[in-house]
PAZASE-449827 format. One record per residue (C-alpha): residue in one letter; chain; x, y, z. Coordinates in steps of 0.25 Angstrom, whole numbers, plus 5000, padded with zeros to 4 digits. Example, Ala and Ser with C-alpha at 12.3 -4.5 7.8 and 13.67 -1.06 7.14 Angstrom:
# PAZASE-449827
  tivex  zaro  east  north    up
      A     A  5049   4982  5031
      S     A  5055   4996  5029
This chain:
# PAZASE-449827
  tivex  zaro  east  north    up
      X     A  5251   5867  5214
      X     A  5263   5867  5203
      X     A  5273   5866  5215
      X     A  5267   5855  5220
      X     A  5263   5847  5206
      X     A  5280   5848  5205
      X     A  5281   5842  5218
      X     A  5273   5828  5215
      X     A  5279   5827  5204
      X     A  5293   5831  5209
      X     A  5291   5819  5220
      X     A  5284   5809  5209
      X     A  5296   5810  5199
      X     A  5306   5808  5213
      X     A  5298   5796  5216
      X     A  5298   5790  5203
      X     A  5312   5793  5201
      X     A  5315   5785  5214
      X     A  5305   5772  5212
      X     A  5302   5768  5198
      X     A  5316   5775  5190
      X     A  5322   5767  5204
      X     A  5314   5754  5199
      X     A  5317   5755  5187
      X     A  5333   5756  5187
      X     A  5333   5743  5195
      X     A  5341   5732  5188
      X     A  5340   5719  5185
      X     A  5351   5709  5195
      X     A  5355   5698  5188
      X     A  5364   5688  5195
      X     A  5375   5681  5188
      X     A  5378   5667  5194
      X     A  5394   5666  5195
      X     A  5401   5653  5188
      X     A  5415   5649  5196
      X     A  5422   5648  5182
      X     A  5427   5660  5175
      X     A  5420   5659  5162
      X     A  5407   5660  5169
      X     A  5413   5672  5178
      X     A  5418   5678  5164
      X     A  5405   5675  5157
      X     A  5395   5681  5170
      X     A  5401   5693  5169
      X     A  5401   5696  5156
      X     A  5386   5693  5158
      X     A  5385   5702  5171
      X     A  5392   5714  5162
      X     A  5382   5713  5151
      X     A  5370   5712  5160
      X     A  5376   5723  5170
      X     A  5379   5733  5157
      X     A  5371   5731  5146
      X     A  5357   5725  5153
      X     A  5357   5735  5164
      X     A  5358   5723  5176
      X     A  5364   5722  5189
      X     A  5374   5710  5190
      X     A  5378   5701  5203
      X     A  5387   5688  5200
      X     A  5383   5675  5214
      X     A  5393   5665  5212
      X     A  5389   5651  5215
      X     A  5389   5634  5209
      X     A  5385   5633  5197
      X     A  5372   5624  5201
      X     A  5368   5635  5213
      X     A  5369   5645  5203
      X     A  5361   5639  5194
      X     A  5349   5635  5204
      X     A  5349   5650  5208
      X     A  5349   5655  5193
      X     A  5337   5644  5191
      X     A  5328   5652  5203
      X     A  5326   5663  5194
      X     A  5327   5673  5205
      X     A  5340   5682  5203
      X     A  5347   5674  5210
      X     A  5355   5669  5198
      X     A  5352   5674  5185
      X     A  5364   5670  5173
      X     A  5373   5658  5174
      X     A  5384   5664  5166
      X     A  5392   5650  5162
      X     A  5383   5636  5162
      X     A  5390   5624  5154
      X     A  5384   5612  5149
      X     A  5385   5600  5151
      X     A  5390   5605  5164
      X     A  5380   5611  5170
      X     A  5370   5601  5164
      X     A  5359   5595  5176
      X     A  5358   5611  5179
      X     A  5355   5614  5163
      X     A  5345   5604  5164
      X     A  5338   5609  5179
      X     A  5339   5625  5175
      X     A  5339   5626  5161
      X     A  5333   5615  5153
      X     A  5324   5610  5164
      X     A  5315   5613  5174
      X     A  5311   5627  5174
      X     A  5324   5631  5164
      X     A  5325   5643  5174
      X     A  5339   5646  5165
      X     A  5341   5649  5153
      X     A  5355   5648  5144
      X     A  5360   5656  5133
      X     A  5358   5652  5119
      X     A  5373   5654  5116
      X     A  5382   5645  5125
      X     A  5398   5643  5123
      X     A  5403   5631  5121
      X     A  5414   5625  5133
      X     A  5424   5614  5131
      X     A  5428   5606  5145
      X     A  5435   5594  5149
      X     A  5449   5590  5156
      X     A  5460   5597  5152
      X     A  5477   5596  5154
      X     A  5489   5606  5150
      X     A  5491   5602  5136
      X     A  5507   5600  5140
      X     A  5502   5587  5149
      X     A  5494   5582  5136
      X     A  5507   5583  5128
      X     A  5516   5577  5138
      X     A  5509   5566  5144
      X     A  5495   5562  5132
      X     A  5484   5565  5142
      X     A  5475   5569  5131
      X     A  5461   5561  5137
      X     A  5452   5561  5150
      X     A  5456   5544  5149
      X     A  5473   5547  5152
      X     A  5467   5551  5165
      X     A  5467   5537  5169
      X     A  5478   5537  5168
      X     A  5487   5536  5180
      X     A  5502   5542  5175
      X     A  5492   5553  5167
      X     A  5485   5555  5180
      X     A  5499   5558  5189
      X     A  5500   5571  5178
      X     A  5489   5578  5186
      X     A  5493   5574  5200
      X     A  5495   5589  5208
      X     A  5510   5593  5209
      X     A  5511   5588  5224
      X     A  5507   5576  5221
      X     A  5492   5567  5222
      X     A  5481   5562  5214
      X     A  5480   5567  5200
      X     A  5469   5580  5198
      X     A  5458   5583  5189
      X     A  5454   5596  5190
      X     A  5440   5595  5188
      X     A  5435   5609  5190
      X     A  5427   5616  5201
      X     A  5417   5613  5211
      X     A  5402   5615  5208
      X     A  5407   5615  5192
      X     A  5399   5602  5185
      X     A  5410   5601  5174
      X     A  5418   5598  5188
      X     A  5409   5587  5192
      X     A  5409   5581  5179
      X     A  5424   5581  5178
      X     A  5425   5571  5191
      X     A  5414   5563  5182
      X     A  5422   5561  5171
      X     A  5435   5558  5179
      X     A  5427   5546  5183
      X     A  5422   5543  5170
      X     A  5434   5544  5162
      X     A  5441   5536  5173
      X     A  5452   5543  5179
      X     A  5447   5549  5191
      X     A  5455   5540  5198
      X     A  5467   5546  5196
      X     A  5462   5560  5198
      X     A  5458   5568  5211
      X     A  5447   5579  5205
      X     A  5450   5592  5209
      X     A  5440   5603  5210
      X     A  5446   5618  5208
      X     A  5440   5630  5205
      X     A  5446   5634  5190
      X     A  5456   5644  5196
      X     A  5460   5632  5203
      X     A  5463   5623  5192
      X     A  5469   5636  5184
      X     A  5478   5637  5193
      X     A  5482   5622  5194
      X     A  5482   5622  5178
      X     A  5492   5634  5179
      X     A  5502   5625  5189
      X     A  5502   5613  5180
      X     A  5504   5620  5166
      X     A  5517   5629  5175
      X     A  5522   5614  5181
      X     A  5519   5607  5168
      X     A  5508   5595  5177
      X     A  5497   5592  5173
      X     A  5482   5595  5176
      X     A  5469   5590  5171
      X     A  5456   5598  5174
      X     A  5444   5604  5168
      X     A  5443   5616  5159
      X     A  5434   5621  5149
      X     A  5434   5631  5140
      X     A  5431   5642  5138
      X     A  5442   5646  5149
      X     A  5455   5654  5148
      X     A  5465   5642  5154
      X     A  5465   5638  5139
      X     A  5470   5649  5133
      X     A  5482   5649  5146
      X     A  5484   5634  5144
      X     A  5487   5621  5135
      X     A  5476   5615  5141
      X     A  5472   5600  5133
      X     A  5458   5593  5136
      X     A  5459   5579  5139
      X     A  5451   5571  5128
      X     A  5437   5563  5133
      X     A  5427   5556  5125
      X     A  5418   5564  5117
      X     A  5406   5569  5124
      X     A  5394   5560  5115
      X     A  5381   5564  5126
      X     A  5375   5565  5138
      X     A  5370   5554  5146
      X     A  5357   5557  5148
      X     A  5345   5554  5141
      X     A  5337   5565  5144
      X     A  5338   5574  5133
      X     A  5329   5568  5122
      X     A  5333   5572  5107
      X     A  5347   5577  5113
      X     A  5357   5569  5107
      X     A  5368   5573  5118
      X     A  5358   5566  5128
      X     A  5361   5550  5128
      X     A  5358   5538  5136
      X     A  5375   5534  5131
      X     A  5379   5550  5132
      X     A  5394   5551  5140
      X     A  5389   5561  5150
      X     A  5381   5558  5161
      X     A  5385   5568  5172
      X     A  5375   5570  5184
      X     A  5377   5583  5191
      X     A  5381   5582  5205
      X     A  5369   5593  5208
      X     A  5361   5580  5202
      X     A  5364   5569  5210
      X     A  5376   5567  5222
      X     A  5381   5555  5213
      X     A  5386   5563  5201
      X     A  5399   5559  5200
      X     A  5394   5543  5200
      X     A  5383   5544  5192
      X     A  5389   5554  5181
      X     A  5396   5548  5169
      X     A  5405   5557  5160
      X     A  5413   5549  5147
      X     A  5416   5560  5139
      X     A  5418   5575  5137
      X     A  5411   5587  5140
      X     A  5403   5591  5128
      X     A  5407   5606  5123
      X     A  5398   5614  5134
      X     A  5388   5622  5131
      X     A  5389   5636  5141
      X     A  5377   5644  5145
      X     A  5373   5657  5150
      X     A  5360   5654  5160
      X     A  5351   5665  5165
      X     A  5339   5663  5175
      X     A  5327   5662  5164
      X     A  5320   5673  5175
      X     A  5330   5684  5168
      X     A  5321   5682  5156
      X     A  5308   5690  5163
      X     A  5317   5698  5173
      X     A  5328   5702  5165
      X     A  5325   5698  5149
      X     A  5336   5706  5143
      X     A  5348   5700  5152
      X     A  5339   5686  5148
      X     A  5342   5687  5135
      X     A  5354   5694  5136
      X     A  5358   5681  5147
      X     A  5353   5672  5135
      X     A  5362   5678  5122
      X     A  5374   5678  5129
      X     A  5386   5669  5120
      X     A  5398   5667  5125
      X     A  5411   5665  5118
      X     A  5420   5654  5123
      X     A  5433   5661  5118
      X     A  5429   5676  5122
      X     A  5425   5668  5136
      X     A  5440   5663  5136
      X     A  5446   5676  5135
      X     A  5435   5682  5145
      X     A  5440   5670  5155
      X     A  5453   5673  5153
      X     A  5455   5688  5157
      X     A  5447   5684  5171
      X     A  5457   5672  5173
      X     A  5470   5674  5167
      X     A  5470   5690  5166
      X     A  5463   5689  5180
      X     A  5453   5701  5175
      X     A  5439   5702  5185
      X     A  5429   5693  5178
      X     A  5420   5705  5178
      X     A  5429   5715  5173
      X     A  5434   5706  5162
      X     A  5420   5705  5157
      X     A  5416   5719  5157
      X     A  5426   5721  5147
      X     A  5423   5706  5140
      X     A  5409   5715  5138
      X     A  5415   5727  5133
      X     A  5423   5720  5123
      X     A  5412   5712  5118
      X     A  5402   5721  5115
      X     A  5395   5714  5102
      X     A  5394   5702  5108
      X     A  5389   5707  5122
      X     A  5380   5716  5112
      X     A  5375   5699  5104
      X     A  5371   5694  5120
      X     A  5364   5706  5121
      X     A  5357   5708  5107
      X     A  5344   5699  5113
      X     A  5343   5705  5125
      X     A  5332   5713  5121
      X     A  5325   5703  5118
      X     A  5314   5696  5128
      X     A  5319   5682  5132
      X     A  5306   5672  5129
      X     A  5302   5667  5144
      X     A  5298   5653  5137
      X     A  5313   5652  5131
């Protein structure tokens, strides 16, 4: 009888160690949606290297455009769970669908970092030649600075595709009157690094936009171009909110909106600083609630984000390798994100 008692039980512990300790021991996947810009790219994987080491889940990274990402971080399924790098007023009409209407299926950090963005030249051409404002644009002889070096109509780089801040670059051109005399050019950053790197070795000039935090500004002079102040949006659907006005200089109507954006918008003035989120699916709040709140204390630094950005671009280090160590080096501060993540997040938040 006792041989057989150590049997059973033998066979139950085995059984047991293989279902449930194997249940158990599963982790929880979360995906992080993958921003073409390399202070998202920094800023995601510093998020994947806390959540892979210190909350106990398994990573992935799915690259895609911004809007596609957010529609799949909107479903709530898995398929898309942090947006690592979300500026506003950028990324406005999708604010208002995913987080502030509807269902607000995201939810952002309570501690964003503040971007500054506009048209920028090389300091030298500012010195030389007085293009200080978006209005010497119009200007034909200042236009013929920015033609390419064989030749051709003048370029503004205006960013790359699928970016809004791209969209609302051609916008302005318009508005400020000197699209004219410009062809808008759409590169990928690399691109226009690259072409920012020719024209400072050659001494030419070249306009396009930047925004900071980034690390060509601690590589280069660069100067932006002066525009009217931003004084509200032109919208009057934000009741109680001063920045909301019938009068406001920014009217821009996202091309995911309507097929006649660029016509209908109406951009006088200059970006207000951005505001830049972390968003996370609100479904991590019953399925993961620690990486939840984690998600929701994370506060990034605009200069510790510049020297991050430039070990991946200028020391060519692995964005994933450069934020392991970003991690390991910034222990109390990964230690203040984490300090709430203990704590349940409120459904109703």
């Amino acid at each position: 009888m006792r041989k057989f008692i150590i049997h059973v039980v033998s066979a139950a512990l085995v059984a047991g160690a293989l279902v449930p300790a194997g249940a158990a021991l599963a982790k929880e996947k979360i995906v992080i949606g993958e921003q073409n810009w390399t202070g998202a790219i920094a800023i995601e994987h510093v998020i994947g290297e806390v959540i892979s080491t210190r909350l106990d889940a398994d990573v992935s990274y799915l690259a895609g455009d911004v809007p596609v990402l957010f529609a799949a971080a909107a479903k709530g399924d898995g398929s898309v769970d942090v947006l690592p790098d979300i500026w506003l007023p950028n990324q406005s009409a999708a604010w208002a669908k995913y987080v502030e209407g509807g269902t607000r299926s995201l939810v952002p950090n309570k501690h964003p970092y503040t971007g500054v963005q506009g048209f920028y030249v090389p300091g030298y051409i500012q010195d030389k030649y007085g293009v200080k404002s978006v209005y010497d644009l119009k200007k034909p002889e200042v236009a013929k600075l920015f033609a390419p070096l064989g030749g051709g109509k003048a370029e503004l780089l205006v960013g790359p595709a699928g970016w809004e801040s791209t969209n609302i670059g051609e916008v302005k051109a318009k508005d400020y009157g000197f699209s004219g005399n410009f062809d808008s050019v759409s590169t990928e950053a690399s691109v226009t690094y690259a072409k920012l790197d020719a024209a400072y070795k050659a001494g030419r000039g070249v306009v396009f936009y930047a925004y900071t935090p980034d690390w060509i500004f601690s590589a280069y002079d660069l100067r932006r171009l002066d525009e009217p102040a931003f004084d509200g949006y032109a919208q009057d659907n934000k009741k109680g909110d001063p920045s909301y006005k019938a009068d406001g200089c920014w009217k821009f109507i996202s091309p995911t909106v309507d097929s006649d954006w660029l016509k209908k918008s109406q951009i006088t003035c200059a970006y207000p600083d951005a505001k830049v989120y972390v968003l996370a699916s609100r479904s991590l709040q019953k399925r993961s609630p620690k990486i939840a709140a984690f998600l929701e204390n994370v506060a990034i630094d605009p200069k510790s984000l510049n020297d991050l950005i430039l070990k991946i671009e200028k020391d060519k280090q692995p964005a994933d390798v450069a934020a392991k160590a970003w991690v390991a080096a910034n222990r109390p501060t990964v230690d203040k994100w984490l300090a709430d993540a203990s704590k349940p997040v409120s459904a109703s938040q």
